[in-house]
C-alpha positions in Angstrom: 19.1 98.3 121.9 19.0 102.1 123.1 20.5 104.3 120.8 21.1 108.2 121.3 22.7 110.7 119.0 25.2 113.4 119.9 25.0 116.3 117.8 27.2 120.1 118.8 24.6 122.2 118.2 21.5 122.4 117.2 21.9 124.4 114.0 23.8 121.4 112.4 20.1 119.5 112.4 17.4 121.9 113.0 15.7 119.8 114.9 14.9 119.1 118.8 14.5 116.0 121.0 15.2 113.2 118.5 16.3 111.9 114.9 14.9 109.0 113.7 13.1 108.1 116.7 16.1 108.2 119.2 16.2 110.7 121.4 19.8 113.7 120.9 21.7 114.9 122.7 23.1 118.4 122.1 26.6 119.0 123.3 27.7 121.9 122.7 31.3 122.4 120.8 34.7 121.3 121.7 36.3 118.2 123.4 34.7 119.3 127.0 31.6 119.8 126.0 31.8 116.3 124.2 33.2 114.4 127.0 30.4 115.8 129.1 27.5 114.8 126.7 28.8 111.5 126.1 29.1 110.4 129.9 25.5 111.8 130.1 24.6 108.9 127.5 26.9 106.3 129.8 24.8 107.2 132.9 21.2 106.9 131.2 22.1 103.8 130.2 22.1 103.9 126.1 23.7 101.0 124.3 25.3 103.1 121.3 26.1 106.7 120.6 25.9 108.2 117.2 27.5 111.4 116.3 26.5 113.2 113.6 27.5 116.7 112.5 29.3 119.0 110.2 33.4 118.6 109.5 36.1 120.6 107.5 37.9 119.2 104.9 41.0 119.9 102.7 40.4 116.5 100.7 36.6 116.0 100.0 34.3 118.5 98.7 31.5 120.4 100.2 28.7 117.8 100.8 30.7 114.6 100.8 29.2 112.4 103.4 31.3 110.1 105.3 31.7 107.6 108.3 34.8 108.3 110.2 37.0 105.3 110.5 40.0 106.0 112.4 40.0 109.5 114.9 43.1 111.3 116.1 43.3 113.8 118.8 45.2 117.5 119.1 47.5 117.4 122.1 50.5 118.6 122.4 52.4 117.4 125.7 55.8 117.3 124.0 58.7 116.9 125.4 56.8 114.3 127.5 55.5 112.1 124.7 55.2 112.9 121.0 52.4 115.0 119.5 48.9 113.5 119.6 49.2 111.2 122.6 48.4 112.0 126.7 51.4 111.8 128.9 51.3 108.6 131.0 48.5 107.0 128.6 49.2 104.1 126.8 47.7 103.6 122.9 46.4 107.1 123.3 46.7 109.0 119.7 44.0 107.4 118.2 40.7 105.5 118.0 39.7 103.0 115.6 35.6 103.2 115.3 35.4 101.2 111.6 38.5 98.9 110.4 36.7 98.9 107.1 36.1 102.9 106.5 39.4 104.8 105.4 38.0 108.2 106.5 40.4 109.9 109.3 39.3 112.3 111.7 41.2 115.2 113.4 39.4 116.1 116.2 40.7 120.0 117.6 40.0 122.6 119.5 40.8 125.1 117.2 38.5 126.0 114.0 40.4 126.1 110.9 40.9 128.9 108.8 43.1 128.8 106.0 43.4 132.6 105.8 45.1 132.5 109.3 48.1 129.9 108.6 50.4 131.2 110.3 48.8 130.6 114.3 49.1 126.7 114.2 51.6 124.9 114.6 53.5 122.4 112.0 52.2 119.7 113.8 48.5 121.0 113.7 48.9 121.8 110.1 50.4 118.2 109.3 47.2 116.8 111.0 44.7 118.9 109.1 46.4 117.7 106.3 47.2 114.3 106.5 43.4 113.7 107.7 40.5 113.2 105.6 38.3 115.6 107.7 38.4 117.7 111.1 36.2 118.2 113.7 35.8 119.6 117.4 34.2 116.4 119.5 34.6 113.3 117.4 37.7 112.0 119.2 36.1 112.9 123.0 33.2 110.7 122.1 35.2 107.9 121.0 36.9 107.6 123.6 34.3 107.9 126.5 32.5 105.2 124.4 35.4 103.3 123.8 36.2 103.7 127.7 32.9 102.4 129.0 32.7 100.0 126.1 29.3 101.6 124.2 29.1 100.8 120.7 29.9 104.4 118.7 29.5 105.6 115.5 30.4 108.8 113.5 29.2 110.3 110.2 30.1 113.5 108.8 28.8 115.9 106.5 31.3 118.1 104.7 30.4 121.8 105.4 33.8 123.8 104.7 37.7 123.8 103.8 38.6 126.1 106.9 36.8 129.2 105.7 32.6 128.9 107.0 31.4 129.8 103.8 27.4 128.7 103.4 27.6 126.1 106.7 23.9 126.8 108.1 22.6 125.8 104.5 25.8 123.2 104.0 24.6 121.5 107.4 20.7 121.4 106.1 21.6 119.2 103.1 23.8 117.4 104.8 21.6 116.0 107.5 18.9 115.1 105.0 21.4 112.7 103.5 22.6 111.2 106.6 18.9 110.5 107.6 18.3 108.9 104.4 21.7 106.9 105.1 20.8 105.9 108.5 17.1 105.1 107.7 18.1 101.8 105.6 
């Protein structure tokens, strides 16, 4: 089986060309970017994705490593449909990528920053935190995978609570623990 890693940027894992012997692919950051990178891995033909990167969190502490479970998306197409799904999409406000892992993902657009409150929405704010962690791409991949039926995966290094603080050296040690986690 061909496996390839999707990683944002490469600052998360300071590395180039590949992780464990699979090759990466960077993707840059957002949903776009994301969408983008993974149908890149549907045309060359890989088996299974694997996203790695850094997340926020208001529930886990700097450093917690996690595989996501369940991923949500930030869309808001009300009055059409209600918050978190596409208009004329069925089954469209989440992804489940591991029945057995309780971890949630919120995958945005914007970057969280508990200093500015006040810009997001209530709905924004009940998904940030009602969600174990929060992302920017999580939630694109999954669904590129799930559309062209690639086996995915997603694990998470907790680098912040919505204010940056420290993630270049939050990233560092969290990528040596997801190697060692991956390397079984």
């Amino acid at each position: 089986m061909s496996r390839v890693f999707i990683v944002a940027v490469p600052d998360e894992v300071e590395i180039q060309g590949e992780i464990l012997g699979s090759p990466v692919i960077f993707s840059g950051v957002g949903k776009i970017n994301a969408t983008m990178a993974t149908y890149h891995a549907v045309t060359s033909k890989y088996d299974e994705v694997i996203n790695i990167g850094s997340c926020g969190s208001l529930q886990l502490p700097v450093g917690e490593i996690v595989k996501v479970g369940q991923v949500f998306q930030d869309i808001d197409a009300t009055p059409l449909c209600d918050y978190g799904d596409t208009p004329f999409e069925a089954s469209s406000k989440q992804v489940i990528l591991d029945a057995l892992s309780s971890v949630s993902c919120f995958t945005t657009d914007y970057f969280y920053n508990h200093n500015q409150i006040n810009k997001y929405s209530k709905n924004y704010l009940k998904m940030i935190n009602k969600c174990t962690i929060f992302d920017m791409e999580c939630f694109a991949i999954a669904k590129v995978c799930k559309l062209f039926n690639l086996k995915f995966s997603s694990y998470k290094w907790v680098s912040d609570s919505g204010d940056g603080g420290n993630w270049e050296e939050n990233c560092k040690i969290g990528f040596e623990k997801i190697k060692n986690i991956l390397n079984v």
